[in-house]
VOPAGU-2260 file (C-alpha; in pm, 1 decimal, decimal comma):
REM VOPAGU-2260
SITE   aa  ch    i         X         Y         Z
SITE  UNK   A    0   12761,9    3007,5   12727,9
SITE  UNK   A    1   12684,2    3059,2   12353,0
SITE  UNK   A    2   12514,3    3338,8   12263,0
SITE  UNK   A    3   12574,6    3489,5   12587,4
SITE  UNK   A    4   12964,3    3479,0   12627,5
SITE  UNK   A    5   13085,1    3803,9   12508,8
SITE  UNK   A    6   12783,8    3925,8   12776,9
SITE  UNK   A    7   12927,4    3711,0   13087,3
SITE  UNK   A    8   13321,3    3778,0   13014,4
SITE  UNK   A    9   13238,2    4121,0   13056,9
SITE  UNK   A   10   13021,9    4126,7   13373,4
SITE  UNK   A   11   13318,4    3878,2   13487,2
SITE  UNK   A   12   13586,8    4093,0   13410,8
SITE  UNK   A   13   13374,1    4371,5   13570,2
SITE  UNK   A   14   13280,7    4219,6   13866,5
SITE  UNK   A   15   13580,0    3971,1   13948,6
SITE  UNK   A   16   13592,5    4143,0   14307,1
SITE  UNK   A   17   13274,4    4045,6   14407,8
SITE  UNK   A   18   13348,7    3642,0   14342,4
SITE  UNK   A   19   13518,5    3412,5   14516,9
SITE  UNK   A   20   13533,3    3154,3   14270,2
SITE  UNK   A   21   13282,2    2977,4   14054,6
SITE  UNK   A   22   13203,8    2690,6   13790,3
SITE  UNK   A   23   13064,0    2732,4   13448,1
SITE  UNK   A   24   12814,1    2448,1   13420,8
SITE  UNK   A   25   12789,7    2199,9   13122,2
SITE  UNK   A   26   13022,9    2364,8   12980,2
SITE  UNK   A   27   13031,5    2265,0   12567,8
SITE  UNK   A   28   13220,4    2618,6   12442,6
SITE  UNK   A   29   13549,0    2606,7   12204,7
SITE  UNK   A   30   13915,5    2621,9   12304,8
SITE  UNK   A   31   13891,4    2992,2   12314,4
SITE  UNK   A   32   13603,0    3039,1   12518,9
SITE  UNK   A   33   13794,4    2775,5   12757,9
SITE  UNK   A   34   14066,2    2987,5   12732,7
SITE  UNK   A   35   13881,9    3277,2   12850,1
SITE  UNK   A   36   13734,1    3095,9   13158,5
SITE  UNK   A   37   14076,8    2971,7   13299,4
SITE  UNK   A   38   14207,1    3366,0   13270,8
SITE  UNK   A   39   13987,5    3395,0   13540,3
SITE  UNK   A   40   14191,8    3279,1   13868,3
SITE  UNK   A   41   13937,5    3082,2   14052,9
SITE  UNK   A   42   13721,5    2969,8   13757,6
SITE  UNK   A   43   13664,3    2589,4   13702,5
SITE  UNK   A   44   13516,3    2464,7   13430,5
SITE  UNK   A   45   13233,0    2186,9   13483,8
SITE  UNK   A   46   13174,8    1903,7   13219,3
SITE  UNK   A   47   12926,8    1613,1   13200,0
SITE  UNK   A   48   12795,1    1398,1   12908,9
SITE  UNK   A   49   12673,7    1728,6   12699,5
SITE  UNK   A   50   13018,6    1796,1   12702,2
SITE  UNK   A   51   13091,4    1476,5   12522,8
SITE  UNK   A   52   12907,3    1479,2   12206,7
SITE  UNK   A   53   13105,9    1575,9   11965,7
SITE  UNK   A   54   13450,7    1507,7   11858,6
SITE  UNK   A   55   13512,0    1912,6   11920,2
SITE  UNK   A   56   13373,1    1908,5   12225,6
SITE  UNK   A   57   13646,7    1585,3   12308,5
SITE  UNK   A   58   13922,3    1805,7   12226,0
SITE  UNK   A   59   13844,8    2074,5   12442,2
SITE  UNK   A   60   13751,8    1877,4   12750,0
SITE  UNK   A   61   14099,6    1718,0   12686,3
SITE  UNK   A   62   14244,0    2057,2   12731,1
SITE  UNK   A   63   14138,0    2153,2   13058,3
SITE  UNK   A   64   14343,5    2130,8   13333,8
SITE  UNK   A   65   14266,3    1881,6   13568,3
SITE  UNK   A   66   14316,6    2115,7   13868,8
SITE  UNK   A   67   14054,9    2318,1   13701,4
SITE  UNK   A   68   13801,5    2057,9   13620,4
SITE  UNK   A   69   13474,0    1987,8   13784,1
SITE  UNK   A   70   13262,0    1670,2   13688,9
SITE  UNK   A   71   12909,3    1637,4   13732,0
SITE  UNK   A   72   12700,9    1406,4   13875,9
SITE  UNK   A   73   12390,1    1674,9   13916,9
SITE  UNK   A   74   12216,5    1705,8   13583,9
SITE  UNK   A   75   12010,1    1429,0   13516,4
SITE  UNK   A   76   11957,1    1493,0   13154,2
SITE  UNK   A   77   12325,5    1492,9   13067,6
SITE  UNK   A   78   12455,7    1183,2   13091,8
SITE  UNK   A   79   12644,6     999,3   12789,3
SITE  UNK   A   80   12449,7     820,0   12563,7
SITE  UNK   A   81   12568,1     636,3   12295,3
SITE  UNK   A   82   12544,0     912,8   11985,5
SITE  UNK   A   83   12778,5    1105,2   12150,2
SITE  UNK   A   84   13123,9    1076,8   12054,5
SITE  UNK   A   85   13228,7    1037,6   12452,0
SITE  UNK   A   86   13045,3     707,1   12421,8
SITE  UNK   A   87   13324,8     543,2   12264,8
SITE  UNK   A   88   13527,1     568,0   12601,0
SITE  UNK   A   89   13290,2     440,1   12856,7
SITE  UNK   A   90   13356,1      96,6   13001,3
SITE  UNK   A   91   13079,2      58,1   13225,9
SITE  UNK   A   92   12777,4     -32,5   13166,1
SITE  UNK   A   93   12482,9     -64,8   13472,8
SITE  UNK   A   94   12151,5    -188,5   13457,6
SITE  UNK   A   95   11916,5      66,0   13415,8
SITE  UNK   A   96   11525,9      92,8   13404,7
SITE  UNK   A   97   11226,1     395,0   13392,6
SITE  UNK   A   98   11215,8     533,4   13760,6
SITE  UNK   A   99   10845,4     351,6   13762,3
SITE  UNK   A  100   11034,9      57,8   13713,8
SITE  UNK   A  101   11306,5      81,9   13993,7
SITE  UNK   A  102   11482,5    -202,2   14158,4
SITE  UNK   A  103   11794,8    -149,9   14459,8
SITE  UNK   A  104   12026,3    -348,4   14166,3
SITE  UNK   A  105   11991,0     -66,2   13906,8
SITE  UNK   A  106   11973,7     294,0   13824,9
SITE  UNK   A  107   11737,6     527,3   13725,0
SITE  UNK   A  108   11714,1     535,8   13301,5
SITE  UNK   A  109   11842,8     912,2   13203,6
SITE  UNK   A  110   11978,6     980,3   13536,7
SITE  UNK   A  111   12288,4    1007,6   13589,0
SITE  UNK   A  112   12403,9     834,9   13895,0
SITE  UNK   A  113   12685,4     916,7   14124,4
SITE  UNK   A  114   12819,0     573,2   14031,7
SITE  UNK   A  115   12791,3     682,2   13671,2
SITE  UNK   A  116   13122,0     939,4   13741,1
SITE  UNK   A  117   13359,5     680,9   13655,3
SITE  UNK   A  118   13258,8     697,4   13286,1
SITE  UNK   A  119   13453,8     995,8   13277,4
């Protein structure tokens, strides 16, 4: 949420009524700001390889309740790539090559894949 979080808690916190529930999407905030989300009753908090670059980032993911957790498999450009400190933790590696390129035994290069999910 960056710049925008003091903004959002506060239209939340205005507005919980009108929600049912929602997810906060890539979410790469601190502990606090995590903190702040899971006040909110029916908040979950969605993560994907943008959420994994950094050592920081590591720790908070690691602090987010599972039941509260949301992994995703929609944003193409997020996936984890090896200067990100998630890296160290995948197992799986797939053949991959440029969409122009595509073959039925690989993925698509920089998209990430519902088989990619395990890597989380």
């Amino acid at each position: 949420m960056c710049a925008a979080g003091e903004d959002f808690y506060e239209i939340m916190t205005q507005n919980l009524h009108r929600f049912p529930g929602g997810v906060t999407h890539s979410f790469t905030d601190s502990t606090e700001d995590q903190d702040r989300l899971l006040s909110f009753e029916k908040m979950f908090i969605g993560v994907n390889g943008s959420s994994l670059k950094t050592n920081g980032n590591l720790e908070v993911v690691r602090g987010i309740p599972v039941e509260r957790l949301m992994m995703e498999t929609d944003s193409p450009y997020c996936d984890i790539i090896n200067t990100h400190a998630g890296s160290q933790y995948v197992k799986s590696v797939w053949p991959s090559k440029k969409k122009e390129k595509y073959e039925p035994d690989s993925t698509v290069k920089g998209r990430n894949e519902p088989c990619l999910v395990r890597d989380f």
